[in-house]
C-alpha positions, -999 to 999 in steps of 0.1 A, spaced: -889 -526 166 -907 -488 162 -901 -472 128 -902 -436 138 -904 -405 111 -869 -399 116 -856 -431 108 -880 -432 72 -867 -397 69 -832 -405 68 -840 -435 47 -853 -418 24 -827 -392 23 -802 -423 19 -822 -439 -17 -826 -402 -29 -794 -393 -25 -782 -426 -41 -805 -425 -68 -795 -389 -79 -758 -400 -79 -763 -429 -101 -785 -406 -123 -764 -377 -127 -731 -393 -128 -710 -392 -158 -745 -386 -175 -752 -353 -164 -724 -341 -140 -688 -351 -139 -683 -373 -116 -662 -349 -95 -689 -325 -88 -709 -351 -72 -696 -347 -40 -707 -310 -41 -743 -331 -52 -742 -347 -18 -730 -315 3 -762 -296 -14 -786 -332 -12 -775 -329 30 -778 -292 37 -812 -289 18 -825 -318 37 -810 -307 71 -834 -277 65 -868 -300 56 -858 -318 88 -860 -288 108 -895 -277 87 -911 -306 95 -894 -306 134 -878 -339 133 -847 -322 148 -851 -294 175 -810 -281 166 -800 -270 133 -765 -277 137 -776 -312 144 -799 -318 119 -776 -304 92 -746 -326 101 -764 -356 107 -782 -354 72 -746 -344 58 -734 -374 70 -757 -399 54 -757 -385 24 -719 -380 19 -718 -415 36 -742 -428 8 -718 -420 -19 -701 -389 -13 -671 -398 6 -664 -426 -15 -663 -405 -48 -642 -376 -30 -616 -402 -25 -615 -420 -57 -611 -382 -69 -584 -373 -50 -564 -407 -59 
């Protein structure tokens, strides 16, 4: 199996995001805000992506890194919110 850059980048992106919801939640922020966490956590690192040319379209690179970190933790708050 290869290990590229973008596969530890996304990795990465998954703990952070992970670790920074654990951390901030019900600590720091409420945990309703952390959804907006996430959205920032994915647009911020769709943009290193693109500085460190791991993806060659922003749309791309900001929906994909949107995904995994609303898929880290994100969605599942938003829904436990909304219920």
């Amino acid at each position: 199996m290869e290990i590229n850059v973008e596969l530890i980048f996304l990795l990465v992106q998954a703990i952070v995001t992970a670790i920074l919801g654990v951390i901030m939640k019900d600590n720091v922020v409420p945990s309703k805000w952390i959804p907006i966490q996430n959205i920032a956590i994915g647009i911020i690192s769709g943009f290193v992506a693109l500085g460190f040319g791991l993806f060659a379209n922003a749309p791309i690179a900001i929906v994909t890194c949107l995904a995994i970190s609303l898929g880290v933790g994100g969605g599942y708050d938003a829904i436990k919110i909304k219920n």
